[in-house]
C-alpha positions as CSV (number, residue, x, y, z in Angstrom):
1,X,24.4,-23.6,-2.6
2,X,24.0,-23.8,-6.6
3,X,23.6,-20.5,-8.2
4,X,22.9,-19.5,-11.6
5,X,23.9,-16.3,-14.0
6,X,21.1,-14.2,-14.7
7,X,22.3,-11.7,-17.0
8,X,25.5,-10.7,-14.3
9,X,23.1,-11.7,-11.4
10,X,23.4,-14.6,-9.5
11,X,20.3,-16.4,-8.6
12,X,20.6,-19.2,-5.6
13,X,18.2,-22.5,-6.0
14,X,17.5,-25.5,-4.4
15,X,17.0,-28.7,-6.4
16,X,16.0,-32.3,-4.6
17,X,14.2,-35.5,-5.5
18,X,13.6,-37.3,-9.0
19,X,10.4,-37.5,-11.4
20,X,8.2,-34.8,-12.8
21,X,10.0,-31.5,-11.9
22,X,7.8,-29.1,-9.7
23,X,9.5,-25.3,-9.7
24,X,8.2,-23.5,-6.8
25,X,8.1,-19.7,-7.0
26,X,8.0,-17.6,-3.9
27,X,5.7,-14.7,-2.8
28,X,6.3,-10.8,-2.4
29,X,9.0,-11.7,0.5
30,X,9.5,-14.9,0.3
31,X,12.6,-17.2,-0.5
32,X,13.6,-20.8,-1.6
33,X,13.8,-21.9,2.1
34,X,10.1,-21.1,2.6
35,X,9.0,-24.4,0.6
36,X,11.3,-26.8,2.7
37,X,7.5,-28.6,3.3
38,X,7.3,-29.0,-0.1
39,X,11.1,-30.9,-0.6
40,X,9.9,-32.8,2.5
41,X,6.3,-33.8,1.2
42,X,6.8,-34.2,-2.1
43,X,9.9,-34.8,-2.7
44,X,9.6,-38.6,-2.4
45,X,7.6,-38.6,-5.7
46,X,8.6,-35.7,-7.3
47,X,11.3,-33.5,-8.5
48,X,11.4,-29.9,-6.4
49,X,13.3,-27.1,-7.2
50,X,13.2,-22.9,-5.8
51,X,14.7,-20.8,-5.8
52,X,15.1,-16.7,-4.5
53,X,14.4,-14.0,-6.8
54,X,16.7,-11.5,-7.9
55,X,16.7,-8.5,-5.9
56,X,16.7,-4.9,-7.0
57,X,19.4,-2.4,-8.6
58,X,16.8,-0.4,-9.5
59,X,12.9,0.5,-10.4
60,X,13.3,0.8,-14.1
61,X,14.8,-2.6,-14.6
62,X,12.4,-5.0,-12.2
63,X,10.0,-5.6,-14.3
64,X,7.8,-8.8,-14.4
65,X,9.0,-9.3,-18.1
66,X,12.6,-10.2,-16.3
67,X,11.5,-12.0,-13.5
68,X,9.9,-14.4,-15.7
69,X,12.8,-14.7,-18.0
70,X,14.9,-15.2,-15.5
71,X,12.4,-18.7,-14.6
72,X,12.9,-19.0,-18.3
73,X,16.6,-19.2,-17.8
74,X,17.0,-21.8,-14.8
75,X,14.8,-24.1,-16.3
76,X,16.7,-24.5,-19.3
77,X,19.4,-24.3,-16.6
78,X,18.3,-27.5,-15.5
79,X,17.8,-28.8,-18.7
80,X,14.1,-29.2,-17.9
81,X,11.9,-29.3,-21.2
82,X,8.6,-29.2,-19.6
83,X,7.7,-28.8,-15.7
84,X,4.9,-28.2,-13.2
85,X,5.4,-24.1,-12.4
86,X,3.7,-24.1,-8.8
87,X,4.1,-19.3,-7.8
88,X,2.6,-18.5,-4.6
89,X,1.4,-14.7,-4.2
90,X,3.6,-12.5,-6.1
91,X,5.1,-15.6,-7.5
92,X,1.8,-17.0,-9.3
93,X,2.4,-13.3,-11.2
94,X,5.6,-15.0,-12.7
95,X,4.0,-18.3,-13.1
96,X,1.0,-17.2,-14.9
97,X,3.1,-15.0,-17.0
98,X,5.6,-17.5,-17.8
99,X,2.7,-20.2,-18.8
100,X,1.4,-17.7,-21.6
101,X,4.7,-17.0,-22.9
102,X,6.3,-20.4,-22.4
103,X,3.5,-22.6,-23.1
104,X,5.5,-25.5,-24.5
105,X,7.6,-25.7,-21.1
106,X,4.8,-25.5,-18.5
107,X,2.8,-29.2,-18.3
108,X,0.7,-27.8,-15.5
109,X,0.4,-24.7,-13.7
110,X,-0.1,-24.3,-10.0
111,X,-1.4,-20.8,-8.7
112,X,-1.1,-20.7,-4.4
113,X,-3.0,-17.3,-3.3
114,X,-2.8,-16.1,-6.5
115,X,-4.3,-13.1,-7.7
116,X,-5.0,-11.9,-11.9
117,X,-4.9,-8.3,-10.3
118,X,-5.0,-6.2,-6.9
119,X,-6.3,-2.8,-8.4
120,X,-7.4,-0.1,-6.5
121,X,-5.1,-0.9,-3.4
122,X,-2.7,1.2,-1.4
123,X,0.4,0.3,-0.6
124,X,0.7,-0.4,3.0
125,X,-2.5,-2.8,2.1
126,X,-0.7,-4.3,-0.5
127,X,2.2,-5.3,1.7
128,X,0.1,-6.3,4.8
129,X,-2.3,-8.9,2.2
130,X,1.0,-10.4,0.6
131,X,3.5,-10.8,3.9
132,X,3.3,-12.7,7.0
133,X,1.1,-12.2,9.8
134,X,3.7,-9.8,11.6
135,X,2.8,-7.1,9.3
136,X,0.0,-4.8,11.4
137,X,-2.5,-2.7,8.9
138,X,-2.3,0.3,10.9
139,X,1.2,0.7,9.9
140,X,1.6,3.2,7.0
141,X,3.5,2.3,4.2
142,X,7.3,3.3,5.3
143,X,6.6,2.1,8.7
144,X,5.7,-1.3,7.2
145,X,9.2,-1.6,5.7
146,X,10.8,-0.4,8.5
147,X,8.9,-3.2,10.9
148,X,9.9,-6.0,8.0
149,X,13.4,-5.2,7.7
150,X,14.9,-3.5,10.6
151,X,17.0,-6.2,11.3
152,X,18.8,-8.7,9.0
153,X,19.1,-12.1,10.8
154,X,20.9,-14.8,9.4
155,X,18.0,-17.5,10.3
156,X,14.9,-16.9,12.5
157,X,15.7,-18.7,15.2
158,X,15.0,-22.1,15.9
159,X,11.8,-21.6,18.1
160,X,10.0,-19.5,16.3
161,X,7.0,-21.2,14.5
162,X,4.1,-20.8,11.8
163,X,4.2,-17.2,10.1
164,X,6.3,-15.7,12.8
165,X,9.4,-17.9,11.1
166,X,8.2,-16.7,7.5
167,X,8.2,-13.2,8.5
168,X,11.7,-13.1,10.5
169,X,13.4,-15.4,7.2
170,X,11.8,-12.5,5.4
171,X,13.2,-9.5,7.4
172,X,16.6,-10.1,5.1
173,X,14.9,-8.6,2.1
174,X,16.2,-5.3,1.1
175,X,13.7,-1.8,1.3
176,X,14.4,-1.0,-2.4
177,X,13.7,-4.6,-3.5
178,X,10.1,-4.8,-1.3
179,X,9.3,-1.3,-2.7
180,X,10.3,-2.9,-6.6
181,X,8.3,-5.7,-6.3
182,X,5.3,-3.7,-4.8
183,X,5.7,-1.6,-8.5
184,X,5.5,-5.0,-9.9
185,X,2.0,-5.7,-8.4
186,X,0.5,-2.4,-9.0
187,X,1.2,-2.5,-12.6
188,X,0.4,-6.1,-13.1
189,X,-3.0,-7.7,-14.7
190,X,-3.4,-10.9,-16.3
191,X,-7.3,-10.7,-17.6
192,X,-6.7,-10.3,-20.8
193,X,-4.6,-12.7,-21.2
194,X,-5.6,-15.8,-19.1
195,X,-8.2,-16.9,-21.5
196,X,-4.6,-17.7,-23.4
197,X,-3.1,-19.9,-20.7
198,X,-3.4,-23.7,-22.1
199,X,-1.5,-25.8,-18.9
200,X,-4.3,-27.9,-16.8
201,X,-3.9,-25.0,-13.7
202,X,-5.1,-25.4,-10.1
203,X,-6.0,-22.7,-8.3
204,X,-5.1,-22.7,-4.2
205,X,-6.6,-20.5,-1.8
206,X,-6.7,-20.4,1.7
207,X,-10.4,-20.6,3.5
208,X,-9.0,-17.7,6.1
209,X,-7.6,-15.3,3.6
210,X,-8.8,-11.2,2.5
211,X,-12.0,-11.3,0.7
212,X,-10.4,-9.7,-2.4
213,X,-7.6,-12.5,-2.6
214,X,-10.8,-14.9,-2.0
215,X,-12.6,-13.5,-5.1
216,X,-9.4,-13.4,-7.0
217,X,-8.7,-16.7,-6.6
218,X,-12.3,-17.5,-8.0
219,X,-11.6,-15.1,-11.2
220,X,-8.1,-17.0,-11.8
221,X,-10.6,-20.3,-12.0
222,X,-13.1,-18.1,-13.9
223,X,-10.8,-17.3,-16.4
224,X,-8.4,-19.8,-16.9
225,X,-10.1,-22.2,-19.3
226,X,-8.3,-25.7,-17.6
227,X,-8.6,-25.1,-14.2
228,X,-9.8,-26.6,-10.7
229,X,-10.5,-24.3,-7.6
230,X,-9.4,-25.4,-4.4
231,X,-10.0,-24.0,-1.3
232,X,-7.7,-24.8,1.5
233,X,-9.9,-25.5,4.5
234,X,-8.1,-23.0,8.1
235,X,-5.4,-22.2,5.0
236,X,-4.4,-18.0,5.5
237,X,-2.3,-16.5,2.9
238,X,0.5,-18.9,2.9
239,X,-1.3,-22.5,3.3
240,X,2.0,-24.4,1.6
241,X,3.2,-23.2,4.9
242,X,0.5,-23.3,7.7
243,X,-1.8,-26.1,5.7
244,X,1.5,-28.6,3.7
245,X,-0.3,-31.0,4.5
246,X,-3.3,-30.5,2.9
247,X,-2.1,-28.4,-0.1
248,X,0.8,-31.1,-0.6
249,X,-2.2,-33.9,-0.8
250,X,-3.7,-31.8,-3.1
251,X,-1.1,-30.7,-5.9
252,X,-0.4,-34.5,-5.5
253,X,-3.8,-35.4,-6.4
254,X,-4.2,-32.7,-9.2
255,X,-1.2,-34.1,-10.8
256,X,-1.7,-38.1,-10.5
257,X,-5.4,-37.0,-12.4
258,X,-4.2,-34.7,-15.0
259,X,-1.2,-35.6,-16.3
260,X,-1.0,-39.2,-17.7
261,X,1.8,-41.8,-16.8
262,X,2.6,-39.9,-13.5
């Protein structure tokens, strides 16, 4: 598996396929695996590459400002001068970010359940809108990590399907890094600056997701001065998953229309 230094950390990535390069950013506990329908569907026409965000040493030092430098730092890896940056969830935080400060190296933008903030959340909400199904809301907050990540499996096994197999591959995150990344999404809001991002952006949201990811999705479009809105028809919070097929079709589509000589 390719890895590369981030500042003393190493960061694993996947990289398949030729043409436009398509960087796909996974959610709160997500990882590179999680797009393999992407590679699959895409990959044909397209250039994919993920890879799995650091992990925590600490709550002082995971910040967004690194995470997105650290995107910053395997796309000049791959000697990529401009590429579609495609976050889902807590990974359209680093994409949206990255497309303000990076303009010149994002030629579209692709936001999956994204969200410009989630204020005035707890968090044991917090974690049951941005994992997998598994996650019950009547869990508090420590009982939620402890129901994530009891266990450490190498690979969910082979027959388990849909968001059941996203939340056992997601059981291998550590406690301190979940409880990091939650600090991340409390503090984060894009509203100010969105009006800034210049990238031709689609926005993907799933028809079956939480009202406020719903309405966030429609202030991400709102705000974003270049954008579509597409709503995933049966699509929950992870329709590059659940829905491939359709969301696939539609990046496809976004890109063939927006950016010329595809």
């Amino acid at each position: 598996m390719p890895t590369i230094d981030t500042d003393g950390t190493r960061m694993a990535y996947e990289d398949a396929g030729t043409g436009l390069p398509i960087v796909f950013i996974p959610g709160l506990v997500g990882a590179k695996e999680w797009f393999g329908y992407q590679f699959s569907g895409l990959g044909q026409k397209y250039r994919i590459v993920s890879y799995d965000l650091r992990e925590a040493h600490g709550l002082a030092s995971y910040t967004l400002d690194v995470l997105t430098e650290d995107l910053a730092r395997l796309v000049t890896s791959l000697r990529l001068h401009s590429a579609v940056i495609a976050g889902h969830s807590f990974g359209a935080m680093i994409a949206q970010r990255f497309a303000a400060m990076h303009p010149e190296r994002v030629g579209a933008l692709v936001l999956i359940s994204g969200f410009p903030h989630l204020a005035g959340q707890g968090r044991d909400t917090l974690v049951e809108s941005l994992s997998p199904g598994a996650v019950r809301a009547e869990s508090t907050f420590r009982s939620l990590v402890t129901r994530l990540f009891r266990t450490k499996p190498p690979d969910p096994p082979e027959d388990v399907e849909g968001t059941e197999w996203l939340a056992a591959h997601g059981s291998r995150l550590s406690r301190a890094t979940l409880a990091a990344r939650i600090g991340v999404v409390e503090q984060f809001n894009s509203s100010e600056w969105l009006r800034y991002i210049e990238a031709p952006t689609l926005v993907l949201v799933g028809s079956q997701d939480r009202a406020p990811l719903l309405a966030a999705a429609r202030m991400l479009y709102e705000a974003i001065p270049d954008s579509a809105l597409e709503v995933v028809e049966d699509g929950d919070h992870f329709p590059f998953y659940t829905r491939h097929d359709i969301v696939n079709g539609t990046i496809d589509d976004f890109l063939t229309e927006r950016l010329a000589g595809l």
